[in-house]
N, C-alpha and C positions, 0 to 999 in steps of 0.2 A: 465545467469543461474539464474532458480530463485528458492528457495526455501520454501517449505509452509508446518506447521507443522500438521498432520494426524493424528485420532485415528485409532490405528491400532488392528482388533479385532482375528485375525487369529493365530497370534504369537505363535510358540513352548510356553512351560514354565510354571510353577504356577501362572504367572501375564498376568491375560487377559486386564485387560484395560493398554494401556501403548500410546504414540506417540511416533511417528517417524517422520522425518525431508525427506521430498517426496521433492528429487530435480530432477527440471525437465529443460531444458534448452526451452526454449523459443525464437524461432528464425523470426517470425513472430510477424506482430501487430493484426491481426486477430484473434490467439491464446494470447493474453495478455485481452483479456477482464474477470477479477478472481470474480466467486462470491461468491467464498467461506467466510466460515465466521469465520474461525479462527483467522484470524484479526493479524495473522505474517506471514509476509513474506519477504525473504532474498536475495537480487540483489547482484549478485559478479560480479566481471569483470575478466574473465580468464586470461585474459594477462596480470595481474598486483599481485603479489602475496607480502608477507608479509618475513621477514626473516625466519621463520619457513617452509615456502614453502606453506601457507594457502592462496588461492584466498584472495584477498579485495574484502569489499564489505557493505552493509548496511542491518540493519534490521531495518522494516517497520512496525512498532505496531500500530494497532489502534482496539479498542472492538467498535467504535461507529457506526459500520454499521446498517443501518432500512431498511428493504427491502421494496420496495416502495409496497404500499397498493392499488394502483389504476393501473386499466389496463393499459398496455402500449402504447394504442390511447391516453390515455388522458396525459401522458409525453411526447410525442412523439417531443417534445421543448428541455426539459431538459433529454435526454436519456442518461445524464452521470449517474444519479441515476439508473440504470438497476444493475450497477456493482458494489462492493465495491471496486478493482482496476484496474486501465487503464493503457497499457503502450504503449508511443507511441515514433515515431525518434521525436528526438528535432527538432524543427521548429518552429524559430522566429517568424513567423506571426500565430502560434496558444496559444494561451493569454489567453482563458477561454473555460470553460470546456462544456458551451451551446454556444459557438460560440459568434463571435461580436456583432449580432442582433437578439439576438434568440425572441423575441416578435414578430418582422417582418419578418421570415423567415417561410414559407411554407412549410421546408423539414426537414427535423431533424438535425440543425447545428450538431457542433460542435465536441466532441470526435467520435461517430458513421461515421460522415463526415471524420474528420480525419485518421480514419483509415478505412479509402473505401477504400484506393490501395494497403493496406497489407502491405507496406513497413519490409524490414528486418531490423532487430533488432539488428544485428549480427556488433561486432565493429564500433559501433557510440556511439552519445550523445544519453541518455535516459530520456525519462521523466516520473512521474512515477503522475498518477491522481490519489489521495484517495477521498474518497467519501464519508462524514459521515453526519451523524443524527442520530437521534432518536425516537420512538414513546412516548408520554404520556399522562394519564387522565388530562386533566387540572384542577384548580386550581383558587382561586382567584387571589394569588401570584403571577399568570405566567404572568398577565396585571398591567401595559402595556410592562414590561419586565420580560421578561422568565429568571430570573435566578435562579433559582433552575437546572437548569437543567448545564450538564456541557458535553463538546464534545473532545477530542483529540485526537494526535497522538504522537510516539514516534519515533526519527530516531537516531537510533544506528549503530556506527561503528561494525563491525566485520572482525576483523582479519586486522585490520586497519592499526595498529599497531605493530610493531615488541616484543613490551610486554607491559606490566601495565603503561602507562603511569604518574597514580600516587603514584609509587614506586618510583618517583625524588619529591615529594615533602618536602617541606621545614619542620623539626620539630617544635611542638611551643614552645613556651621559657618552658611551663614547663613539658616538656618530656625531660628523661633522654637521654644523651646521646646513 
């Protein structure tokens, strides 16, 4: 299942701009290629729920997606950049996201590759590829290293937990009983 969050502009009510949480279930690798750019999105696993009766499951934050700038011949190497996420069956012998040899490979390794036979999605291991970058004016600064610039993600549990995990933590000496 996976969830990604919407603006949603139709809504009943005095409040037009609002989101909503658009889950969709995902049972194909062929339907896992996301390009949207909301930059969350929420993986549960049905069969494993919380005390509450809440799926488990992970939220996937990242704002650092750049939507590649050059036509898709000239990626046609690195076609993990087509997508900000990819989700594919775990498979030990797939290791990177342009394939093993993407400088000598003639076809378009890797994620694209991998998910040529569609494989189901449905009660296995999952893998989940984020895909980030950026665009920027350069700078004098950014040579010979670009730090100014900065890239992440976030991977949060949801509903992980049966409650607040740090509700048991320890007070410090000078908090009142």
């Amino acid at each position: 299942m996976l969830g990604r969050l919407k603006t949603e502009s139709g809504v009943p009510g005095p409040r037009k701009s609002v989101w909503v949480v658009d889950e969709q279930r995902i049972d194909r690798e062929r339907d896992a290629r996301l390009d949207e750019h909301s930059g969350l999105w929420k993986v549960v696993n049905p069969n494993r729920s919380n005390a509450r009766g809440y799926p488990t499951g992970y939220l996937v934050e990242s704002h650092d997606y750049a939507e590649p700038l050059m036509k898709k011949a000239d990626y046609q190497r690195a076609g993990f950049i087509a997508n900000a996420l990819w989700i594919t069956r775990y498979d030990p012998e797939q290791r990177f996201a342009a394939g093993d040899t993407p400088n000598q490979n003639p076809g378009e390794p890797g994620l694209p590759q991998y998910q040529a036979n569609d494989d189901s999605l449905v009660n296995t291991d999952l893998v989940l590829w984020l895909t980030v970058g950026h665009h920027h004016v350069t700078a004098t600064e950014d040579w010979p290293v670009l730090s100014r610039e900065t890239m992440s993600f976030r991977l949060k549990p949801v509903n992980f937990f049966d409650r607040n995990p740090a509700l048991d933590l320890r007070r410090a000496p000078f908090e009142a009983p």
